[in-house]
N, C-alpha and C positions, 0 to 999 in steps of 0.2 A: 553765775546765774544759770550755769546749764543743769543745777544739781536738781533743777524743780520738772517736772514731768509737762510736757508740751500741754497736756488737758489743764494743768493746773493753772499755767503762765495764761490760758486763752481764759479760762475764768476770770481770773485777776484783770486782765483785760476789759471783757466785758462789762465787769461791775465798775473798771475804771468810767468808761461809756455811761454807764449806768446814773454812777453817782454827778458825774457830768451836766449829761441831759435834764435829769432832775432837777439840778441846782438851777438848770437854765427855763428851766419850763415854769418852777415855781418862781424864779423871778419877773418872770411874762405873766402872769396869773397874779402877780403883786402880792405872793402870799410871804414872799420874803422879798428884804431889800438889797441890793446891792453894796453896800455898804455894813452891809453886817458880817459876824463871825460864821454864821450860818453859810451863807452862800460863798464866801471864801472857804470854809473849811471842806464842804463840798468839791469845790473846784480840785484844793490842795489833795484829797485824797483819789476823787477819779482822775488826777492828772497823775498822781503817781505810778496807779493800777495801769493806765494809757504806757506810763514810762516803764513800766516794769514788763509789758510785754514786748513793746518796740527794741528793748535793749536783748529780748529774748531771741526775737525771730530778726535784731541787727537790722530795724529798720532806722536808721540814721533819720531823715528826715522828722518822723515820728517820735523818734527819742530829743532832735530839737527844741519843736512846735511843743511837746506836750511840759517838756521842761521849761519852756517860757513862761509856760499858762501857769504853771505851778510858782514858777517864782512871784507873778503878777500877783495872782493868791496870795500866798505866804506874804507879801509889801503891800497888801489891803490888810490881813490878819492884824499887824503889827500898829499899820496907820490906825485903825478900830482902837486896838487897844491903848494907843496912844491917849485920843483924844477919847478915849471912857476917864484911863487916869486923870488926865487931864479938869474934867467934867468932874470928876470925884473928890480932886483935889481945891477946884474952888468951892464946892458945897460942903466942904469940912468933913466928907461921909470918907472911912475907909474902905477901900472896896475886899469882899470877904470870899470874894469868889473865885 
């Protein structure tokens, strides 16, 4: 991880923050739901940006906490996609997406 240049890791960072707060603001604004791919995929990528800095500057705590968040992400993404198949599958429709 050390091949990337300290200015690059603190962007990655930021935007992790970034895409984060987003995700959480627009679900207080009810412009997205929690339960959707949207605000998980959200999560799962500013949690990564969070992960890829914390693992830069070796904040352990931060490379935990942020790694949770992501997993919790990624096991909504999944449950989503679940129950779309699911939902697809009893209305006979194949999904094309």
């Amino acid at each position: 991880m050390k091949m990337m240049t300290e200015s690059t890791v603190t962007i990655i960072g930021w935007l992790g923050f970034i895409f984060c707060t987003v995700a959480y603001l627009l679900l207080n604004i009810r412009a997205i739901r929690f339960d959707g791919v949207l605000f998980q995929s959200l999560n799962v990528i500013g949690g990564l940006g969070l992960v890829i800095s914390a693992i830069y500057f070796d904040d352990n705590p931060n490379i935990a906490a942020n790694s949770v968040w992501m997993l919790i992400a990624v096991f909504g993404i999944i449950r989503y996609a679940k129950k779309r198949s699911t939902l697809h599958k009893k209305d006979g429709v194949a999904d094309t997406q």
